[in-house]
C-alpha positions as CSV (number, residue, x, y, z in Angstrom):
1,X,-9.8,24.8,-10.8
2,X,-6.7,22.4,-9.7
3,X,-3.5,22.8,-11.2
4,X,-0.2,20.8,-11.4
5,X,2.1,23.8,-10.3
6,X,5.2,22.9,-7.6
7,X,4.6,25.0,-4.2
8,X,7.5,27.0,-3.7
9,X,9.6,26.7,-0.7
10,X,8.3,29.3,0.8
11,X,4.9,28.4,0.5
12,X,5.7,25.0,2.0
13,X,7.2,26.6,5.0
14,X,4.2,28.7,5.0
15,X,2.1,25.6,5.2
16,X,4.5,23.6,7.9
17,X,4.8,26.3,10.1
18,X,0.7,27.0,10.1
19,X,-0.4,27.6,14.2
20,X,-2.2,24.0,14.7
21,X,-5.5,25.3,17.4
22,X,-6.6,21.6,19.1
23,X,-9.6,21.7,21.3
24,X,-12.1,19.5,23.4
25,X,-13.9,19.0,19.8
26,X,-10.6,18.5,17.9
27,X,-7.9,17.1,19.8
28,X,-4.3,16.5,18.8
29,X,-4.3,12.9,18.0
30,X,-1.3,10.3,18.5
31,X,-0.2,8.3,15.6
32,X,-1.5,5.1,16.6
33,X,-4.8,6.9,16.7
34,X,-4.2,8.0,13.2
35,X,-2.9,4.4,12.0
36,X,-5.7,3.1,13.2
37,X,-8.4,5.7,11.6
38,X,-10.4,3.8,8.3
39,X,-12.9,5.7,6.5
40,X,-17.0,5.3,7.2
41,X,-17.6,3.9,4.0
42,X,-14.5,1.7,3.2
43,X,-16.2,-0.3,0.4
44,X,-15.5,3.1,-1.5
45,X,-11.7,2.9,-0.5
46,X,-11.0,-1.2,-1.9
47,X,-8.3,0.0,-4.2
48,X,-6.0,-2.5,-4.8
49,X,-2.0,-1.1,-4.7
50,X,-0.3,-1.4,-8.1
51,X,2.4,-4.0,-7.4
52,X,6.0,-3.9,-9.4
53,X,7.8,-6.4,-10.5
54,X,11.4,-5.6,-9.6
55,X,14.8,-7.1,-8.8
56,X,16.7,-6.2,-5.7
57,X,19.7,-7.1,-3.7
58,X,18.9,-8.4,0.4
59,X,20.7,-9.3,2.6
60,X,21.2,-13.4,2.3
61,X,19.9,-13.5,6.5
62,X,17.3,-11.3,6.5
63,X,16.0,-13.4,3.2
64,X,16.5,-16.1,4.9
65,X,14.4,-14.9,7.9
66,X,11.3,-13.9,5.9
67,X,11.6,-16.8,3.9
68,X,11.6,-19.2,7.2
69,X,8.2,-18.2,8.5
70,X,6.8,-19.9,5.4
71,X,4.7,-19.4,2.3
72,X,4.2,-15.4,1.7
73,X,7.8,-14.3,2.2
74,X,7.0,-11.7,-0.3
75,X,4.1,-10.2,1.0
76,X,5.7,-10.1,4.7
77,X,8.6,-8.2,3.4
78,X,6.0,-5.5,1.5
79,X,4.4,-5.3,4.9
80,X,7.4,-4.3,6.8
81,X,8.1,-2.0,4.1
82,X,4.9,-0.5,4.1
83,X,4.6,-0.2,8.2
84,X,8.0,1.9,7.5
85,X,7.2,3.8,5.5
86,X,3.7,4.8,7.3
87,X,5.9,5.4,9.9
88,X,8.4,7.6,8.3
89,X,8.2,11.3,9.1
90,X,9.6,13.1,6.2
């Protein structure tokens, strides 16, 4: 049975500070090897993200930027947000 409880802090730490064993059969990957991992059956993973409609305030030359490279301004700017936040390691 799954609950909704919060992990304490201490469990957390628990969790991050867990020994990590890699082997010949399980080696430590780098994170272009993970980036670039899809699932064996991706027709089971075509799940379209939920997209907000939201106001914002950008800088006027960075605008300007995505908007020079044509049609799809929008959808660039979700992209570099998105390849940030894949990125981030929080």
């Amino acid at each position: 049975m799954i609950t909704s409880k919060k992990l304490s802090a201490e469990r957390l730490d628990e969790i991050k500070n867990f020994p990590v064993k890699y082997s010949k059969d399980s080696p430590k990957l780098t994170s272009e090897q993970i980036m670039r991992m899809k699932p064996v059956h991706s027709e089971y993973w075509k799940v379209e993200p939920v997209k907000v409609s939201l106001s914002i305030k950008i800088d006027a030359d960075v605008l300007s930027w995505f908007k020079s490279k044509g049609k799809g301004y929008q959808t660039r700017i979700n992209k570099a947000l998105r390849e940030t936040m894949m990125q981030s390691t929080l």
